[in-house]
ZAFIFI-13334 format. One record per residue (C-alpha): residue number from 1; x, y, z; residue in three letters. Coordinates in nm, 3 decimals. Layout:
# residues N
    k       c1       c2       c3    r
  NUM        X        Y        Z  ALA
...
***
This chain:
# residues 213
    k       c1       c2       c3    r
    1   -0.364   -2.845    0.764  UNK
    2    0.009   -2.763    0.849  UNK
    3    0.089   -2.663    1.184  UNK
    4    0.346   -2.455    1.321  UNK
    5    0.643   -2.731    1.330  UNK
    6    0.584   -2.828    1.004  UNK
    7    0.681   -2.487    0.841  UNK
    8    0.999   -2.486    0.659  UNK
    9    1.282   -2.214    0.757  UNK
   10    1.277   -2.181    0.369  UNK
   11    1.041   -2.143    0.067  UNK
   12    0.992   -1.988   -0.251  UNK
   13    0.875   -1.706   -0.361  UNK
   14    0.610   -1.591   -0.651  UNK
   15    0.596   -1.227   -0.609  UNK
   16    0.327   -1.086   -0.855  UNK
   17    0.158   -0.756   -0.833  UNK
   18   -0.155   -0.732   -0.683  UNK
   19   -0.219   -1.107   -0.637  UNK
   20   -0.334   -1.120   -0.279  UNK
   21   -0.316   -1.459   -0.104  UNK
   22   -0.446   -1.442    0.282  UNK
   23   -0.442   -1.737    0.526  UNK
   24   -0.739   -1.998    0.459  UNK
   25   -0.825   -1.840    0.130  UNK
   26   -0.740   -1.946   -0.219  UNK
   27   -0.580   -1.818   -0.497  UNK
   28   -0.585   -1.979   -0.843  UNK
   29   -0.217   -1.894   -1.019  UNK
   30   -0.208   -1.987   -1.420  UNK
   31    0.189   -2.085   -1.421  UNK
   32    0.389   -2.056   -1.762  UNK
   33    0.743   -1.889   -1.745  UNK
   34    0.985   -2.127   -1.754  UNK
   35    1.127   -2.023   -1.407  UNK
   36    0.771   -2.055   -1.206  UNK
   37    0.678   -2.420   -1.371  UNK
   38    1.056   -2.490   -1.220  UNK
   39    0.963   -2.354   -0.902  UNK
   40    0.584   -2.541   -0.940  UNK
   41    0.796   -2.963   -1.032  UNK
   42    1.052   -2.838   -0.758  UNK
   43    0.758   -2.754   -0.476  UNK
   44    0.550   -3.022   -0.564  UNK
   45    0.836   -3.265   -0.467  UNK
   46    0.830   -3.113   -0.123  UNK
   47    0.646   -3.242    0.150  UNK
   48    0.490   -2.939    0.284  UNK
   49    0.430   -2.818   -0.125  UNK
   50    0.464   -2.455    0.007  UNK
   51    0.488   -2.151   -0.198  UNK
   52    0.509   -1.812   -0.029  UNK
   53    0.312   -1.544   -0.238  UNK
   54    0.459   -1.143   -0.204  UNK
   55    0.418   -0.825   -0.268  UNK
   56    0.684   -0.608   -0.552  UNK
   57    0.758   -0.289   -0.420  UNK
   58    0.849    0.052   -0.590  UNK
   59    1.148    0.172   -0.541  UNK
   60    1.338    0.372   -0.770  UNK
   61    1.671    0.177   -0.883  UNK
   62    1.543   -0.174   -0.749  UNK
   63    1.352   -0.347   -0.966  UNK
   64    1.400   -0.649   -0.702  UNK
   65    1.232   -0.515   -0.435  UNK
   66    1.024   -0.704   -0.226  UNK
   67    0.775   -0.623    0.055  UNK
   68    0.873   -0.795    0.408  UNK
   69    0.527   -0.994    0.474  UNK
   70    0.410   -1.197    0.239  UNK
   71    0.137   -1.572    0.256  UNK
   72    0.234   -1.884    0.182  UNK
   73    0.008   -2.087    0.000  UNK
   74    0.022   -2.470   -0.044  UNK
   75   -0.053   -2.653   -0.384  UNK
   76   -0.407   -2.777   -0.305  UNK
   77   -0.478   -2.808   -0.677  UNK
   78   -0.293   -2.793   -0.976  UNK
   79   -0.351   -2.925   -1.372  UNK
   80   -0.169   -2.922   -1.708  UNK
   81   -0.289   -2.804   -2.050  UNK
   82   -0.181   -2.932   -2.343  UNK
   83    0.078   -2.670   -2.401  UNK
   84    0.273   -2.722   -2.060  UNK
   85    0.168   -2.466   -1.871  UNK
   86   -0.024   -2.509   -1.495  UNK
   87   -0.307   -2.425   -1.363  UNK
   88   -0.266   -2.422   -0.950  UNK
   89   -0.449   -2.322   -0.644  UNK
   90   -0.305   -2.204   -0.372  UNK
   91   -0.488   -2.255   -0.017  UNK
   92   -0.326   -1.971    0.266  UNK
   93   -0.166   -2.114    0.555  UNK
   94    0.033   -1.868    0.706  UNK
   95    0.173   -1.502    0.648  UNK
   96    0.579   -1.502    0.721  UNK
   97    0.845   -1.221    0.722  UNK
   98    1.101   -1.260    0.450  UNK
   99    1.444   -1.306    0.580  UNK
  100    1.757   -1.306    0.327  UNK
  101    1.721   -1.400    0.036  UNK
  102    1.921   -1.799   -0.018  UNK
  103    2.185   -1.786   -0.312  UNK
  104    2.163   -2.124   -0.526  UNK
  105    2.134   -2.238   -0.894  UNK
  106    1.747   -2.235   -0.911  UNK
  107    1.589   -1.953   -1.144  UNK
  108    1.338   -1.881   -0.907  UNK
  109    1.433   -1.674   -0.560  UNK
  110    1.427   -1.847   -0.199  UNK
  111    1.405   -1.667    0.111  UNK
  112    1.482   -1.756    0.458  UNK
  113    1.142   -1.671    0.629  UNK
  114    0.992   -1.627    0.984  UNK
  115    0.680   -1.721    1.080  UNK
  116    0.689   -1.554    1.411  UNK
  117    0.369   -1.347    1.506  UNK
  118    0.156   -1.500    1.283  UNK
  119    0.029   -1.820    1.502  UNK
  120   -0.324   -1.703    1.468  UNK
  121   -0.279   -1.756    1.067  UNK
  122   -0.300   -2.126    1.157  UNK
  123   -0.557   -2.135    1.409  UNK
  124   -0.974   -2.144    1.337  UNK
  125   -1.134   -1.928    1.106  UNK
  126   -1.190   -1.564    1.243  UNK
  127   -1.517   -1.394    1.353  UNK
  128   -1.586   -1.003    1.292  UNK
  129   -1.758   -0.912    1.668  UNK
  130   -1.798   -0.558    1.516  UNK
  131   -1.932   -0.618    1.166  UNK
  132   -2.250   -0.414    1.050  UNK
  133   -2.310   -0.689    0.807  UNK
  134   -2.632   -0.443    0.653  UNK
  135   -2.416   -0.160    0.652  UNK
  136   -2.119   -0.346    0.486  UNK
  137   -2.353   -0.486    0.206  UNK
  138   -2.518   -0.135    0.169  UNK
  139   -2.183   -0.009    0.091  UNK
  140   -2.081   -0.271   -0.139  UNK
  141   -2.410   -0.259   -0.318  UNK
  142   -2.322    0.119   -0.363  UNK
  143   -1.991    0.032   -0.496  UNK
  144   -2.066   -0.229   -0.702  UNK
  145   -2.357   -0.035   -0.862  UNK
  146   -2.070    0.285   -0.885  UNK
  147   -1.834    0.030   -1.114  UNK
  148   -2.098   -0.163   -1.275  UNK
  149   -1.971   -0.501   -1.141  UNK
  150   -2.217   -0.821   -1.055  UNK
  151   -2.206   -1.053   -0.824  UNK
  152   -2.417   -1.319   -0.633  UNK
  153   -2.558   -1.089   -0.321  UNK
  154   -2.752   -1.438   -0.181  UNK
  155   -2.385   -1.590   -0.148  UNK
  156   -2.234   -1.271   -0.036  UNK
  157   -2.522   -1.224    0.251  UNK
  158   -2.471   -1.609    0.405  UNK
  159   -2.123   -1.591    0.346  UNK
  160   -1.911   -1.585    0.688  UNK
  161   -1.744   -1.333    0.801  UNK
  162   -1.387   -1.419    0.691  UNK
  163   -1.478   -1.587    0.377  UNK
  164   -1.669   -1.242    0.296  UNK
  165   -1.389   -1.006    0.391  UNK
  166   -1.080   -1.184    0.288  UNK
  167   -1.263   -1.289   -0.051  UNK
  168   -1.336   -0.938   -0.115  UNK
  169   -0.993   -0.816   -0.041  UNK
  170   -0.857   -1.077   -0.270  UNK
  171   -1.089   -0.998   -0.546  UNK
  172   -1.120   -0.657   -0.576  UNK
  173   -0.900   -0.400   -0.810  UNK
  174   -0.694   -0.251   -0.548  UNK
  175   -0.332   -0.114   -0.595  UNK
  176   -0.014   -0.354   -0.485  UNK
  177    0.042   -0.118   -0.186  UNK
  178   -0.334   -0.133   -0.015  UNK
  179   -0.369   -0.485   -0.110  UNK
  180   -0.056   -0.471    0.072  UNK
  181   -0.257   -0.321    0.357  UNK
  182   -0.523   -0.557    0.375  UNK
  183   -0.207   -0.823    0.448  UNK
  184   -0.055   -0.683    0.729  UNK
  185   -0.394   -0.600    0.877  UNK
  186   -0.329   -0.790    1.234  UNK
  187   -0.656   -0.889    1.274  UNK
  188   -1.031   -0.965    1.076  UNK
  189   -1.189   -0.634    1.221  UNK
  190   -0.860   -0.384    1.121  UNK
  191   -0.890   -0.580    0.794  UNK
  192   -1.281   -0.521    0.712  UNK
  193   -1.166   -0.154    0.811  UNK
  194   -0.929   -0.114    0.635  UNK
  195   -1.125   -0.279    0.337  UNK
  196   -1.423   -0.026    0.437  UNK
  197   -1.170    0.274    0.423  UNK
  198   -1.012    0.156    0.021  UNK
  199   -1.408    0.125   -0.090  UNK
  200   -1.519    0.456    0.029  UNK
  201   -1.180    0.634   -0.097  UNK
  202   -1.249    0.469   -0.452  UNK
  203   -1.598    0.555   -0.441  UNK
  204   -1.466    0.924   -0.346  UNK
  205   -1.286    0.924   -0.721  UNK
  206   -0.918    0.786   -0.578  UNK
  207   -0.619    1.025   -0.519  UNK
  208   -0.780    1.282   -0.737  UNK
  209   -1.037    1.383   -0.496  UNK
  210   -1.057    1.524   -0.152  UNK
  211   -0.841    1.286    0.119  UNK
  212   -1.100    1.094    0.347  UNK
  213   -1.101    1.188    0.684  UNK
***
């Protein structure tokens, strides 16, 4: 693992919509424009092989747009098919606040970042003190059942608490803006609440419906 002196003061960025990367999770990427499998041989020659994963935003008249926080990942993993394109994971090490944005000749963007107030990002994995873990999987069941997805309830039920929350918030259909949410959540518990709060809502029919209170 990285620690905090061996973050650079500038990486690149992969900004795709709704592809949520969170610290100590992992995100597999399938690379194929010609600019990201630049970005992928030009990282890879790096020592700290650090790609920082963000958020588009919408806003009328800039298409560029970018949300402040985004993760960085690192290459853990990465293959090539036949055809040239890449398969990668990315493992989370930190979130970081984009700085400006670093003119150059690569077709890819680079942003100064900071990775001020994020030192728990690199620290142990997180506990959830205030998880109902049987009311949690109640309400997933409910959901799942709702939108007629599957999944492996054994794994979800051992799973721990931050491999069950930030795998969930990775995984699951959310718009760019709440998985945008789930990011900046400071903390496991906000995030599992905030996770709790974007289940029920959906459940609830989406913007359509009544606002939850």
């Amino acid at each position: 693992m990285l620690n905090a002196a061996d973050l650079p003061d500038t990486i690149p960025i992969f900004s795709l919509p709704g592809a949520l990367l969170l610290p100590r999770s992992r995100l597999p990427l399938h690379i194929f424009e010609p600019r990201y499998l630049q970005m992928l041989e030009d990282t890879l020659k790096t020592r700290e092989r650090l790609i920082g994963m963000v958020q588009p935003r919408a806003l009328p008249g800039q298409e560029a747009a970018l949300h402040r926080i985004g993760c960085a990942g690192r290459i853990t993993q990465f293959s090539e098919t036949e055809d040239g394109r890449y398969l990668i994971t990315l493992t989370g090490i930190s979130r970081f606040r984009l700085g400006d944005e670093v003119e150059g000749f690569t077709p890819y963007r680079r942003f100064g970042v900071s990775w001020d107030g994020f030192e728990r990002d690199l620290g142990q994995t997180e506990r959830d003190d205030g998880l109902d873990r049987t009311a949690f999987l109640g309400l997933l069941e409910r959901f799942f059942s709702a939108k007629l997805l599957s999944t492996d309830w054994d794994t979800l039920k051992e799973a721990e608490d931050e491999l069950l929350i930030n795998s969930l918030s990775m995984l699951l259909d959310f718009d760019p803006e709440e998985k945008q949410a789930l990011l900046e959540a400071p903390s496991l518990s906000t995030r599992r609440e905030t996770l709790v709060t974007l289940i029920e809502f959906m459940m609830r029919g989406g913007p359509d419906e009544e606002t939850l209170q």
